[in-house]
N, C-alpha and C positions, 0 to 999 in steps of 0.2 A: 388778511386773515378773517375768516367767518366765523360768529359762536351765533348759538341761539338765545335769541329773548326768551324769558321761562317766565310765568307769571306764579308769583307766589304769596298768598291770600288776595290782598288787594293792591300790590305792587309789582313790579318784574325788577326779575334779575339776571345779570349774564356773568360765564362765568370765564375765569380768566386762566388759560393756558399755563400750565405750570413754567414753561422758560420767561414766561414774561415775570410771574411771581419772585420767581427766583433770581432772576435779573436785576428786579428793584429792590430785593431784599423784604419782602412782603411776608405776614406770617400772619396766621389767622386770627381774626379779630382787629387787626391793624384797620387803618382808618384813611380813605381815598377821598382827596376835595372832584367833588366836576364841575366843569366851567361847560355851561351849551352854548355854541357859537349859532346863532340862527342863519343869519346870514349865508352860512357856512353849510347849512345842516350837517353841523360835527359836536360831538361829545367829547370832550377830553379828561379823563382820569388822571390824577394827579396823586401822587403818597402824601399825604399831610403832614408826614415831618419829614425832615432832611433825612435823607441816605445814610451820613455818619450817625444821626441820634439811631436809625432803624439799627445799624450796623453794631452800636454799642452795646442796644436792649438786649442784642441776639448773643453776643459776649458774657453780659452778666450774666444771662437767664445760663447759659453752658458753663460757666468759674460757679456759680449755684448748685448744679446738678453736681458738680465737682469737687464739691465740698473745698473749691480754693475762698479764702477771703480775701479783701483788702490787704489787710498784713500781710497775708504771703506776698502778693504782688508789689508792696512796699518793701519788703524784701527780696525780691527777686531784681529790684530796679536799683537799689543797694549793690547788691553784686554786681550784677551786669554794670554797674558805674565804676566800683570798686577795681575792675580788672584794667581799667583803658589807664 
């Protein structure tokens, strides 16, 4: 896969394909470690937190917009116990 280097003020930057975004669970402003492999002439991006913490943010930040809280979901885990 090709993107373009884009220089912007006195830095460049590339920009990442939305299926890969969405793949690692990526959201803007999220924060990528990179490692350059010289040797290699390779660059590797990396998410700087785990998949589950990305996966969690993205939960609360939707049970937010949802007006659910904790309690409900303390309650919802009540029942769903309560039935088995």
């Amino acid at each position: 896969m090709k993107v373009k280097l884009r220089k912007v003020g006195n830095s460049y930057t590339v920009t990442l394909p939305r299926e890969i975004v969405n793949e690692l669970v990526l959201d803007e402003g999220g924060e990528l470690d990179i490692d350059f492999i010289a040797r290699e002439d390779r660059v590797v991006l990396k998410p700087a937190r785990s998949r589950l913490d990305r996966l969690m943010d993205r939960m609360q930040a939707k049970a937010k917009r949802r007006g659910v809280t904790e309690a409900d979901v303390d309650e919802a885990i009540r029942e769903i116990r309560g039935r088995k």
